[in-house]
Every structure is written in C-alpha cells, then in structure tokens.
N, C-alpha and C positions, 0 to 999 in steps of 0.2 A: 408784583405778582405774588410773593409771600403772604401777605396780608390778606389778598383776598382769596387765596387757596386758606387760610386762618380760617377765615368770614365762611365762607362754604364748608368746611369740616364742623365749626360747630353750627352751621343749621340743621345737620344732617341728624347731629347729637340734640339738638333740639326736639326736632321732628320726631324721633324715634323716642324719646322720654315722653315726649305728652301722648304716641300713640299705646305704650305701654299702660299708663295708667290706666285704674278702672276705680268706680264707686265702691266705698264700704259697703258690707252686706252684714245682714243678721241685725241688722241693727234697731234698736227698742230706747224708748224713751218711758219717760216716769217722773212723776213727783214723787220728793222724795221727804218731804213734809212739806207745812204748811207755805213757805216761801221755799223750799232747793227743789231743783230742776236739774235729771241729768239725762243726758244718752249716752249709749254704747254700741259698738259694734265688734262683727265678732271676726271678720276678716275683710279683705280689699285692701286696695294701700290708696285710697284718696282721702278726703277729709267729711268732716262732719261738726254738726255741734246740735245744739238741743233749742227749742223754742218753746216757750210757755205762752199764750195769751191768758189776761183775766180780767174782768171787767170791774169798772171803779166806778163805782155812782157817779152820776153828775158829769163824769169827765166821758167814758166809754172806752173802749179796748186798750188793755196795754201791752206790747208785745216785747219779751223778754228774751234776749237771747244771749247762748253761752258762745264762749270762742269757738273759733276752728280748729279742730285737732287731730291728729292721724285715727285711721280708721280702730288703733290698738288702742288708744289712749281715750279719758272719757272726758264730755263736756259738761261741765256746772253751770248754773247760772242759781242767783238767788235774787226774786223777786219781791213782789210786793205782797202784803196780807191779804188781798181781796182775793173775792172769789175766782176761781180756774176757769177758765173756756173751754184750753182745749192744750195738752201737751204732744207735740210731736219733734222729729227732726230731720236737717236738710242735712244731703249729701255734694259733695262734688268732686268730679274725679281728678 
C-alpha cells in the first residue's frame, strides 16, 4: 500500500507540472551571418530552438537545426554556405 500511495502522489506531481507549462513567446529568429542561425525568446518557460533551411544545387533543401533550449536561453546552429530558404523557430511547451 506504501508504494502505490508513492505511485499516486507523484502522478499527481506529474500531472500538475506538464499542466503548468506553457510555450515561449516573443520569440524571433535570425541569421546571423552567412552559416549562424539563432532564435530567442523573450518569456514562457517551455523550450525552443531555431531552424534554417537552404538549398544546395543538385542535392535540394537542407534543414538545419539548433538544440532545444529554455525559453531564456538562445539557440545556435551553424549551417552550410548555400543559399537561405527560409529562417524560423519551433516552440514546445
């Protein structure tokens, strides 16, 4: 009976932590030369990171992505010399 009164307190604390979370917000992405890539955000406490595509002759889209990082903290990635597609980034709470 211990254990699962255990088991049951923390899904409770489960439960309650992933309803608290929410998405970063304010958040912008950028190149930031010719290969770095970052985003930032400017509040929330879920995660984020940054995505660059750019296209490479011959081959076609390469999609680049930085870590996942708290919504305070910023994500890098450095990609390849080809031309840019398109810079954005994803959230998840």
């Amino acid at each position: 009976m211990i254990s699962l009164a255990g088991v049951a307190a923390a899904s409770a604390l489960v439960g309650t932590a992933s309803g608290a979370a929410a998405a970063p917000t304010g958040c912008v992405a950028r190149q930031v030369d010719g290969q770095n890539y970052e985003s930032r955000c400017t509040g929330g406490t879920g995660e984020h990171r940054v995505w660059a595509r750019q296209y490479v002759p011959f081959l076609g889209d390469l999609d680049c992505f930085g870590p996942w990082v708290s919504a305070s903290s910023v994500s890098r990635v450095t990609c390849s010399i080809h031309q840019t597609v398109f810079v954005t980034h994803q959230t998840r709470g």
